[in-house]
Every structure is written in C-alpha cells, then in structure tokens.
C-alpha positions in Angstrom: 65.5 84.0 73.2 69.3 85.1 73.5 69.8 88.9 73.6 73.5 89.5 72.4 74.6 91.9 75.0 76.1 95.3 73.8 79.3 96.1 73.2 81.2 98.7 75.7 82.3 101.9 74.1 86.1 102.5 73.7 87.9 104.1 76.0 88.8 107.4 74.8 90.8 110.0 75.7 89.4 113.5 74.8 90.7 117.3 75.1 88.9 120.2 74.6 90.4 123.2 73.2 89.1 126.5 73.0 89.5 129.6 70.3 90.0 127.0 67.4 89.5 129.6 64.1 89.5 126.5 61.9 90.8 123.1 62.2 94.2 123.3 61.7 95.1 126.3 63.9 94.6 123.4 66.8 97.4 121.4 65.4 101.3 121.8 65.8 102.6 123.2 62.6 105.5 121.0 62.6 102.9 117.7 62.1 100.9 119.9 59.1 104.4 120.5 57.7 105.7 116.7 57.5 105.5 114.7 55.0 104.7 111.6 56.9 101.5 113.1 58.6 98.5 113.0 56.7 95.9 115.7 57.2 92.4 116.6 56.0 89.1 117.5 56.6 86.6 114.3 57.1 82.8 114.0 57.3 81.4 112.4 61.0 78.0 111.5 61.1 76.9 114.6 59.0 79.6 116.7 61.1 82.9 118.3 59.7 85.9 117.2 61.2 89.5 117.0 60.7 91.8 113.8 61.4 95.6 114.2 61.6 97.6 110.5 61.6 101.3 109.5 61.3 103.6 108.0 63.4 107.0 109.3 64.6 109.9 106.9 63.6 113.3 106.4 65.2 116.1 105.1 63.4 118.1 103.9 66.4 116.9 104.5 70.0 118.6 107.1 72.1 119.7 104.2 74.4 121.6 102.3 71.7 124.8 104.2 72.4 125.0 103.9 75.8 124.2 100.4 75.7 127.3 100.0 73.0 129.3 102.0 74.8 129.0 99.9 77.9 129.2 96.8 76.1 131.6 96.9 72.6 128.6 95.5 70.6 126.7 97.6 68.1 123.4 97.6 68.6 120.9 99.3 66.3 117.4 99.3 67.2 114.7 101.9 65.7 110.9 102.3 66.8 108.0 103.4 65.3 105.4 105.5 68.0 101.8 105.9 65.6 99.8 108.9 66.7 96.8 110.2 66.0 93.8 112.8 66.4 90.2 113.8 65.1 89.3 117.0 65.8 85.0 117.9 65.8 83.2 120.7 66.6 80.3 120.8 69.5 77.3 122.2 68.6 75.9 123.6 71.4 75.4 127.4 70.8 78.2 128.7 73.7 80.7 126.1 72.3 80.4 127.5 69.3 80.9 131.1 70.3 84.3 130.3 72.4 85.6 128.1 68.9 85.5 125.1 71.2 86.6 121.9 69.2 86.9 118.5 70.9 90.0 116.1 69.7 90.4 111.9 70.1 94.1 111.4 70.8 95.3 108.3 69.7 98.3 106.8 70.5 100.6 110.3 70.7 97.9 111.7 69.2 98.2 114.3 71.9 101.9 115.4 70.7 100.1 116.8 67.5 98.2 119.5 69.4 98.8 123.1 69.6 99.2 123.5 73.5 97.8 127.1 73.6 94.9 125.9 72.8 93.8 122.9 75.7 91.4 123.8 78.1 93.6 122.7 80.5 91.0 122.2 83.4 88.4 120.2 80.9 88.7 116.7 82.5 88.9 118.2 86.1 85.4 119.8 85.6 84.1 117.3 84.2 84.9 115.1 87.3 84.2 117.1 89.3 80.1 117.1 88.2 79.8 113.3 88.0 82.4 111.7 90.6 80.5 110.0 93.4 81.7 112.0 96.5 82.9 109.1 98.5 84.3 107.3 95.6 87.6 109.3 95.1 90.3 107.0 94.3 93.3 109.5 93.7 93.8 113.2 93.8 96.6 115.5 92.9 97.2 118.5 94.9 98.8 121.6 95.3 98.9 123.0 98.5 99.6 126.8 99.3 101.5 127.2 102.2 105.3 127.8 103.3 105.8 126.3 100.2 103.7 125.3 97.5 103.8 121.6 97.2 102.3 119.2 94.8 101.0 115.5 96.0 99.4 112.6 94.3 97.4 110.6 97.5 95.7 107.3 96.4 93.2 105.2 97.6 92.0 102.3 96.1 88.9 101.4 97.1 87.8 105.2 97.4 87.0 107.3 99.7 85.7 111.4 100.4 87.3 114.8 100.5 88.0 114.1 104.3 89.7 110.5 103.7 92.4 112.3 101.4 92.9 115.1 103.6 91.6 117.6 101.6 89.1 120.2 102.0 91.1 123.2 103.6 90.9 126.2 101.1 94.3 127.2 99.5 94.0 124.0 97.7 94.5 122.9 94.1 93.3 119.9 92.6 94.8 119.1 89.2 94.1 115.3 88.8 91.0 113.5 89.9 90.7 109.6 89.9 87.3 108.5 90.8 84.2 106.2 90.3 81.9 108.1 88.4 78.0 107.8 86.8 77.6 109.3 83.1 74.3 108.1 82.3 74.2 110.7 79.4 76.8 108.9 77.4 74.9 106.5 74.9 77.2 103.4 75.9 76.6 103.7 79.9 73.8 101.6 80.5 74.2 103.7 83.9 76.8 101.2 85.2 79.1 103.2 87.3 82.9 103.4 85.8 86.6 104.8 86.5 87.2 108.1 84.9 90.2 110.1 84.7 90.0 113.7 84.5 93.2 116.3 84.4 93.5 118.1 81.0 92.2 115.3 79.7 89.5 113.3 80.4 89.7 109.4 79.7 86.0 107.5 79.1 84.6 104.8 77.1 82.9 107.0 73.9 80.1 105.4 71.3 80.8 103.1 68.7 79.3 105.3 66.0 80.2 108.4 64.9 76.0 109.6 66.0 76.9 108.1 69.7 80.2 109.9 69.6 78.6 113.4 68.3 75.9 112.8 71.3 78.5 112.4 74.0 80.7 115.1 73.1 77.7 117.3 73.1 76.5 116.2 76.6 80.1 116.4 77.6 80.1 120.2 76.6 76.5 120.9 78.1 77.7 118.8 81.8 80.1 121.4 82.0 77.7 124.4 82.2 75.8 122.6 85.3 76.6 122.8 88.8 78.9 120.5 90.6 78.1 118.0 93.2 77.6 120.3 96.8 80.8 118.4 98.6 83.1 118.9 95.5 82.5 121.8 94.2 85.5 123.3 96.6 87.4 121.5 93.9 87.3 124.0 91.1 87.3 127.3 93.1 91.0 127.5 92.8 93.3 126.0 90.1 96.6 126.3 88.7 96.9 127.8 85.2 98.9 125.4 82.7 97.9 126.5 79.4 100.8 128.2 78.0 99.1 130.8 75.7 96.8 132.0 79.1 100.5 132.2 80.9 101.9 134.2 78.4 98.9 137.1 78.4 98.8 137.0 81.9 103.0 137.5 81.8 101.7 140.5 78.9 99.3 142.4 81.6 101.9 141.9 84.4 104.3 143.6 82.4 102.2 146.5 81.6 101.7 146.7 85.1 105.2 147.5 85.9 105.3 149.6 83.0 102.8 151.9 85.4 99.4 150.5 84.0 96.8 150.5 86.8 96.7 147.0 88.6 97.0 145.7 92.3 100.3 145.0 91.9 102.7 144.9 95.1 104.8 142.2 97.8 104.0 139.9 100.0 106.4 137.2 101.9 107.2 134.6 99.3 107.1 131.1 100.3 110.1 129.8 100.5 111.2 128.3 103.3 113.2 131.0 105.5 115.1 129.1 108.2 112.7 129.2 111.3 111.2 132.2 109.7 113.3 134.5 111.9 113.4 138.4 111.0 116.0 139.7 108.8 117.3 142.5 109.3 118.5 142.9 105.6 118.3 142.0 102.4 120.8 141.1 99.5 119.7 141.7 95.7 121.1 140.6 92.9 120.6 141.2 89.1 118.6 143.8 90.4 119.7 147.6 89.9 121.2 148.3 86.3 125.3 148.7 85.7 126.1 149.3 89.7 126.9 146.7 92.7 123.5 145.6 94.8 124.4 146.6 98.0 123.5 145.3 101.1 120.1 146.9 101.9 118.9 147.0 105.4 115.5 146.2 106.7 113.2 144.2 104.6 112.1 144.9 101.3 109.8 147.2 100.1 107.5 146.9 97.1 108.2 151.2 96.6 112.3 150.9 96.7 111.7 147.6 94.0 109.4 149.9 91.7 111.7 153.1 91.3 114.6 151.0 90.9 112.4 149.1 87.7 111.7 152.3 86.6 115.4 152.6 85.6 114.5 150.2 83.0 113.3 150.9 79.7 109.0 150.3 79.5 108.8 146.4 78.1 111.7 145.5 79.8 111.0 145.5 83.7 109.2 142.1 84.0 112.4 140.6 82.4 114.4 142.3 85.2 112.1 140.8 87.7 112.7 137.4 86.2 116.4 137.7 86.3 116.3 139.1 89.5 116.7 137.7 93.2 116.8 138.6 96.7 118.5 137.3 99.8 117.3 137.8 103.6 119.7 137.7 106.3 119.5 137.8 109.6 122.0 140.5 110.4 122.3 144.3 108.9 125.6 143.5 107.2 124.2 140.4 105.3 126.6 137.8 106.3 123.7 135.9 108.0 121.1 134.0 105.4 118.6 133.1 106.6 116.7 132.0 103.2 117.8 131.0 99.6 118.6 133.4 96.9 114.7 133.9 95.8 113.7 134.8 92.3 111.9 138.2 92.7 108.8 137.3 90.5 108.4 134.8 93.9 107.8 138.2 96.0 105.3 139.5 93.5 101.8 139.5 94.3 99.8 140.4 91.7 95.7 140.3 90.8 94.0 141.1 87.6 91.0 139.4 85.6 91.1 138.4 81.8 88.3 137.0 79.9 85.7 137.7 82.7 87.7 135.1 84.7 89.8 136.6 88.0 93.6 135.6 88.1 96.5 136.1 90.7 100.1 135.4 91.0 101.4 133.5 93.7 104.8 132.4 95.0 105.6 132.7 90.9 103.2 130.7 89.5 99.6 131.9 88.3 96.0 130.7 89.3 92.8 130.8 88.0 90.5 132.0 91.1 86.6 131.6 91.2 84.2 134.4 91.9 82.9 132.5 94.4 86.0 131.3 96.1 87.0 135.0 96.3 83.8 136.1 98.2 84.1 133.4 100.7 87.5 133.9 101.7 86.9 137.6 101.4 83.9 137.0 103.9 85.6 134.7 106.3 88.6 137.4 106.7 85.9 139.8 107.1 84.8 137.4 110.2 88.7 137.7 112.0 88.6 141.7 111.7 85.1 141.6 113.0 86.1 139.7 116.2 87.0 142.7 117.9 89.8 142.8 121.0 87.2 145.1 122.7 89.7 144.9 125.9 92.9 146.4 124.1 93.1 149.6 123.0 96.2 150.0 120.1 97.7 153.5 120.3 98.1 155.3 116.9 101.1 154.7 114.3 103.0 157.9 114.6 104.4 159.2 111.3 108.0 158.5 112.7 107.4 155.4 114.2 109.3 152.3 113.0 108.4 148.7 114.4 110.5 148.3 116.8 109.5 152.1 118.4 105.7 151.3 117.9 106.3 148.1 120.0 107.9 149.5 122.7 105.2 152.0 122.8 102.3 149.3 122.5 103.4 147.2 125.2 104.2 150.5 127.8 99.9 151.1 127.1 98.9 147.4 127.3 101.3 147.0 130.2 103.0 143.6 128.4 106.5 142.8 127.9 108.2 143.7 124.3 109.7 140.9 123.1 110.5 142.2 119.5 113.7 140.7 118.4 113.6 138.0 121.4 114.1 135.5 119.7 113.9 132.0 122.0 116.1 128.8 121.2 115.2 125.1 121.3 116.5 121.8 120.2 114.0 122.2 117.4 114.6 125.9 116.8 118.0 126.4 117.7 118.4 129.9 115.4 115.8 131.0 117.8 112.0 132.0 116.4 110.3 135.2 117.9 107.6 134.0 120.4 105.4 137.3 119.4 106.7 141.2 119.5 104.2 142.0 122.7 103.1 139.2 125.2 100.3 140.3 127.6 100.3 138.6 131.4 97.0 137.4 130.8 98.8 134.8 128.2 98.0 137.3 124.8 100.5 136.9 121.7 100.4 140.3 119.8 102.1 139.7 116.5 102.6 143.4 114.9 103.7 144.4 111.4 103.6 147.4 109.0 101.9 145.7 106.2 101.4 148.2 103.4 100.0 146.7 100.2 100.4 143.4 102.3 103.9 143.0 101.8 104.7 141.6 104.9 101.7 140.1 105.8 101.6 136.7 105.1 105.7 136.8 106.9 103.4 138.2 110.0 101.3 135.2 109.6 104.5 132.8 109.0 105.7 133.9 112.5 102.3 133.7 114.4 101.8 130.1 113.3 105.1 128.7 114.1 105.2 130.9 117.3 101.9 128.9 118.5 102.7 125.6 117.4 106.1 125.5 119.5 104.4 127.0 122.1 101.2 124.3 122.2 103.5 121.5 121.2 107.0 121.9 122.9 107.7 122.5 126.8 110.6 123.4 126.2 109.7 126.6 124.7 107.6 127.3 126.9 109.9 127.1 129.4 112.3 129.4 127.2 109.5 131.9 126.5 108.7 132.1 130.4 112.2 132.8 131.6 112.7 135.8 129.0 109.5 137.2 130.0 111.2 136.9 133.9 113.9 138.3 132.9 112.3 141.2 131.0 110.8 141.9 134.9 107.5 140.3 133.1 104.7 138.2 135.1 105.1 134.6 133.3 102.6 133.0 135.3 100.0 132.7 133.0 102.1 130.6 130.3 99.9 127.3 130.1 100.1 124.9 127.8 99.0 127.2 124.7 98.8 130.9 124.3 95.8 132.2 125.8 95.2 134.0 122.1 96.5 135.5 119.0 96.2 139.1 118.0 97.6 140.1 114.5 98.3 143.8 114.3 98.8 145.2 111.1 99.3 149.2 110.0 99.3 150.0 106.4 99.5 153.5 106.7 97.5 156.8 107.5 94.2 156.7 106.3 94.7 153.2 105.0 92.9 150.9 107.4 93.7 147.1 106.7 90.5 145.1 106.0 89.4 142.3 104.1 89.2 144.2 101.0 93.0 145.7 101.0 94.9 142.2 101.6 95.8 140.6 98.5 93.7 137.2 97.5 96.5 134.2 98.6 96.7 137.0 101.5 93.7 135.9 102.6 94.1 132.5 101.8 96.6 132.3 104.3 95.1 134.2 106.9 92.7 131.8 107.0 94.1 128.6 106.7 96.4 129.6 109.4 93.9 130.9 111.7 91.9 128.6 111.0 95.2 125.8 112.3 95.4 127.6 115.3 91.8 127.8 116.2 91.5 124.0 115.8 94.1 123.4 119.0 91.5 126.2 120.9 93.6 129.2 120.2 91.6 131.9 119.2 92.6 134.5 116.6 91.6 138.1 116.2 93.1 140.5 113.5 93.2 144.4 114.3 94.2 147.5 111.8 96.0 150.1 114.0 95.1 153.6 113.6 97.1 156.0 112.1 97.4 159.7 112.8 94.7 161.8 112.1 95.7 164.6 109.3 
C-alpha cells in the first residue's frame, strides 16, 4: 500500500511584537490610510486575526533616468512589489499579558509594521534554544573593544562557538544561522532544518490555520525555557534596535542629566586614539552655550561636563550632548590630536533598568544586559581585586596629589623607575605609547589612574593592553623600554620576553575604594576581556584601589 508522503510546511517568516492594544496599533498608519491596502479583521482556525495586503506600485523605476540620461533613449519601466501580513494573537497566558501578537510577512509584508513594536531579539532567542551547538553556520557579531565592530563569519558546513571565534564576553550576537531541531512544530517530523533567527525568525509553519495556531503557541512557550548550556552566552548581552525601547531609554537619560538619580558618568570612549597616548588636553565643541570652547587642559572630567549642562534649560541637555564633541590632543595647547572629533554621548556611560530588564549605554549605542551576565562579570572583576599584590604596599592619595605627583611618590616607596609620560617609539608605534607610569626591577608594569566614576578607566585599561602586547610581541620595544629605564639610573635586567605582571592602580577618591561594584558594567567588560588577553600569553593581572587619606 502507497503512503502519500506529507507535504512540508511553508517557509515562513514571523515577528513577534509586543504591547499590541489591538490589531491595528501594530501596523504603519500610512498602509491603514491608503487606498490600495486592504485591511480587516479575519477569523483563523477559531482565532481573531487581522490580515493587511497590497502591493506598492512604481510608475517608472528610480533607475530609468539615469539609464536615459546615459543613453538618449527614454525608457519607462514601473514595478509592482505585493506585500503582505496576518497578524494573530498567542494564547498562552504571559503572551497575553505583554499584548504579544505574532505577524506572517509576506512579500514586504514586513514594510507594513509599526517598528516600535518588534521584539527585536525574537528570532535570536528562539535560536538560541533549538540550534544544535556544533551546527552554527553563520553569526553576526558585535564586538566591544577599541571599537565596536560588527562582523558576519560563515561557515558552511557548521561548526561551534569556538570555530567562529566567539565566546569571549563583551560579545553581541544579532544574527544566528544554524541547523536546528523543532520537533514541536506540527510539520517537523523531527527532521533537522536551517533556521534563521535575527528579528525575525524564518521556518517552515503548518498548512492549516490549527497547525499554524499550534506552532506560534509552542513558538511563544520555547521562549520561556532555558537555552542550550554552550549557547546561552549568546543572549546575555544584546544590542537594542527597537526604536520605541531607544527612544525611552533616550527619555530616562535625559532626566538623568536633568539631575534625576541614575549612575550616570564617563569612561574612555572607544574610538580609536592614535596609539592611545595621553593627552594632555582636550578641545570641545558645541559644548558651552554663546562663548568660544577653549582649549581645556588635562582630560575630561564628567563634574566640569555636568555644570557646564546645567547652563542649559531642564529637557534640553541630552540634545547638547548629542550636538556636542570633544577632541584629545597630545599637547596642553591642543595643536596635537591625537583622536577624532568624538560625539560626547560616545563618553557617556550610563546604567539604568526599564521594564525589569537592566540597560547601559556604551560607546553611544544602548544594550540590553542580562541579570545573569551582570553577576558574572561582576564576580570575575571581583576575582582581579581579590588577587592581592600582598608584596607592594601603595602609599595614600594625598588630597593635593595629581598623577604625575602620586607617581613620583609610588615609585620613590616601591623603589621603581617613574616612567609617567615616557613614552617609547617603534617602527610600529612611532608617536610613542607609555610602557606603564611605574616599572618595578623585578619586571612589574604598574599602570596608575584616578578613575572616579570610572571615567578613565577603561583608557587605563587601553594603555595596559597595548603596553603588554608590544612588549611580549616586539623586541624592539623591549629594547626601547630597557634603555629608558638605563637612562632613568633604573636596573633593566629583568626585561624578558614579557612583563613579569600587570598591576592596575586606580584611586577614585577619599573614602571611595574602587571595587567591582563601583566600575560601570562595559567597565567591567573590559577589564575582563583584557585581562583575560593578557593572562592567556602568561601575564598575570592584579587590580588594586589605592587608599585615600583618612578624614
């Protein structure tokens, strides 16, 4: 007897969308107000649902112009682009709490929705839970270091986490490619298939509207389950693309500089600042209201930045931070850049949570940041100020004390070489980079910085990592770094092929000890991934919080 074999599902691709009031608050109101879109409510297996369909016609392509002006001939050529979407409800008892609806895009269906309203991590999550961990085909990532970079790897017959190069933590996966198993959906057969998961998610749905209603519904209760062990790294850090999200997170920052309570302050943006040298000042512009931004010496300081947004009408300060930008420069007359002009919301560093979920703004851009995720950074920074350098004893901050004075100081007790401002130069770094502001003769890099409110500690970190890597990887600046010490009157003899260790020294301020709760989350991040690079060529890492005076 011949058993007709059953048809595959369709291929769909789906959105989810949360805080839907009703139907049409989901959809542009530019495709409910045309004429040639039809809308209305529709019945789906039982279910209520609402289909939008039309199609977006062209009288003459963009491209006929140019093609006639390059030519003589007249050419007219129009095009027709159908789109469509059908929008149901889940009916699992949290989805219907958050007003989740789930919509079908068809064609340019997904021009038709309201883009305040996609849960823009939907297909992610859902990939996350049912990928086969060594079956990764392609991933799209967003890095967070000197700068943030996105990258699309591929590989085709699939591999893990490790085979992409992924896995370090400051890491954001917006895409994911993979072979996956969703033996929930009624059209499976538990055959393993390609999905695609980024806002979207694209998979083979039902044939009938009672298979469809099923998978949406075990769609929407997959993503209340735990991920797979190996991939759950994935989702414990994501950028935030949902436009309506951006624009309340944008609201609380502003009430933050209007003097609202948050944990608002600097920290080194990442650009990239040739060689990462020190400036010695900084240039802004579009900063102060009706007067000439002067050159201001030193670096900058979250407390200047504030009272000068004070000057501006309550409502109005995060719009002067997005107009604004500042310059380093090398020397204290700012002749010397030594980095781009950098919009000032890139200095910001800012935390604050919103609808139980825990954002934070970094290098400009916001990101969604998982409980869990915080907690373990949190507890592997707690592990660097833990390792104690129980064989250096910091002296205190004094109140008067400025960097380069509490370096001087620091290496007269440790009986080291202050090299603040010693900048060594190679064939690779020929503006010079600092090698560290106090070396030890037992081979010790002390990197020091005044750090309050971390806004100079990830540029303390900037300058320890590419201090170490020229120093493990280039002989020649070890050579450079050895005859400065000699000159200095310094014992070089210990100067091997990488530093013996790193010790980051940071003061915050009296009574304000720098720990692993102070420093701002991508602080951490940093910290650790950094650390965490250097600890892998065998140099060890050790972070101390220097004392300040006693009142």
């Amino acid at each position: 007897m011949h058993v007709a074999k059953e048809k595959a599902g369709r291929r769909t691709t789906i959105y989810r969308l949360t805080g839907v009031s009703d139907f049409q608050s989901a959809i542009r109101n530019k495709y409910l107000d045309r004429d040639d879109f039809a809308h209305q409510e529709v019945d789906v297996g039982g279910r209520l649902g609402y289909m939008v369909t039309g199609a977006m016609v062209k009288d003459r392509a963009d491209w006929c112009s140019a093609i006639a002006a390059l030519t003589g001939q007249e050419v007219e050529i129009g095009g027709v682009t159908p789109a469509g979407v059908l929008l149901v409800r889940s009916q699992t008892e949290d989805a219907l709490n958050q007003g989740v609806a789930y919509a079908l895009s068809y064609g340019m269906g997904f021009q038709l929705l309201e883009q305040g309203r996609l849960d823009n991590l939907f297909g992610q999550r859902i990939a996350i839970r049912t990928a086969d961990p060594q079956k990764l085909r392609s991933l799209t990532v967003t890095t967070m270091d000197e700068r943030s970079r996105t990258s699309r790897a591929t590989i085709p017959q699939g591999d893990g986490l490790l085979g992409f190069g992924v896995g370090d933590v400051g890491e954001a996966v917006s895409r994911i490619v993979a072979v996956a198993k969703l033996p929930m959906l009624s059209r499976s057969a538990g055959e393993p298939l390609q999905i695609r998961g980024a806002d979207a998610l694209n998979i083979p749905l039902g044939n009938t509207p009672t298979e469809v209603l099923s998978d949406l519904d075990a769609l929407e209760a997959l993503l209340a389950t735990e991920p797979h062990p190996s991939l759950k790294l994935l989702e414990q850090l994501a950028a935030v693309r949902n436009p309506e999200t951006k624009e309340r997170l944008d609201a609380v920052l502003s009430k933050a500089l209007d003097g609202d309570s948050g944990n608002i302050g600097l920290s080194w943006p990442h650009e990239r600042v040739d060689e990462n040298g020190t400036p010695d000042s900084w240039v802004p512009r579009r900063l102060w209201p009706g007067r000439n931004n002067a050159v201001q010496s030193g670096q900058p300081d979250w407390n200047d930045i504030r009272a000068v947004l004070e000057e501006f009408p309550v409502g109005q300060r995060l719009a002067r931070v997005d107009s604004a930008t500042i310059q380093l420069c090398r020397d204290s007359e700012g002749k010397e850049p030594i980095s781009q002009a950098i919009p000032l919301r890139r200095w910001l560093a800012f935390e604050t949570d919103l609808d139980d979920r825990t954002y934070a703004l970094y290098d400009g851009s916001w990101y969604e940041v998982h409980h869990d995720y915080v907690g373990n950074i949190t507890q592997r920074v707690k592990d660097l100020f833990d390792g104690r350098v129980t064989d250096l004893k910091f002296p205190t901050w004094a109140p008067e004390d400025d960097e380069d004075t509490y370096n001087r100081a620091l290496a007269d007790a440790l009986g080291g070489v202050c090299l603040d401002k010693k900048l060594i130069k190679t064939d690779l770094h020929g503006r010079g980079i600092e090698a560290c502001d106090v070396y030890l003769t037992d081979g010790t890099l002390i990197h020091v910085k005044k750090t309050e409110k971390s806004a100079a500690a990830s540029h303390l970190l900037a300058q320890a990592l590419v201090s170490a890597d020229a120093l493990c990887g280039d002989a020649q600046a070890r050579k450079k770094l050895k005859d400065r010490i000699e000159a200095l009157g310094g014992d070089a003899s210990n100067i091997g092929s990488k530093p013996k260790r790193v010790v980051l020294a940071m003061y915050r301020g009296s009574g304000k000890p720098v720990n692993a709760r102070t420093l701002f989350t991508f602080t951490k991040v940093n910290l650790v991934r950094q650390a965490t690079t250097l600890e892998e060529r065998g140099v060890p890492v050790y972070v101390v919080s220097i004392d300040g005076p006693v009142d």
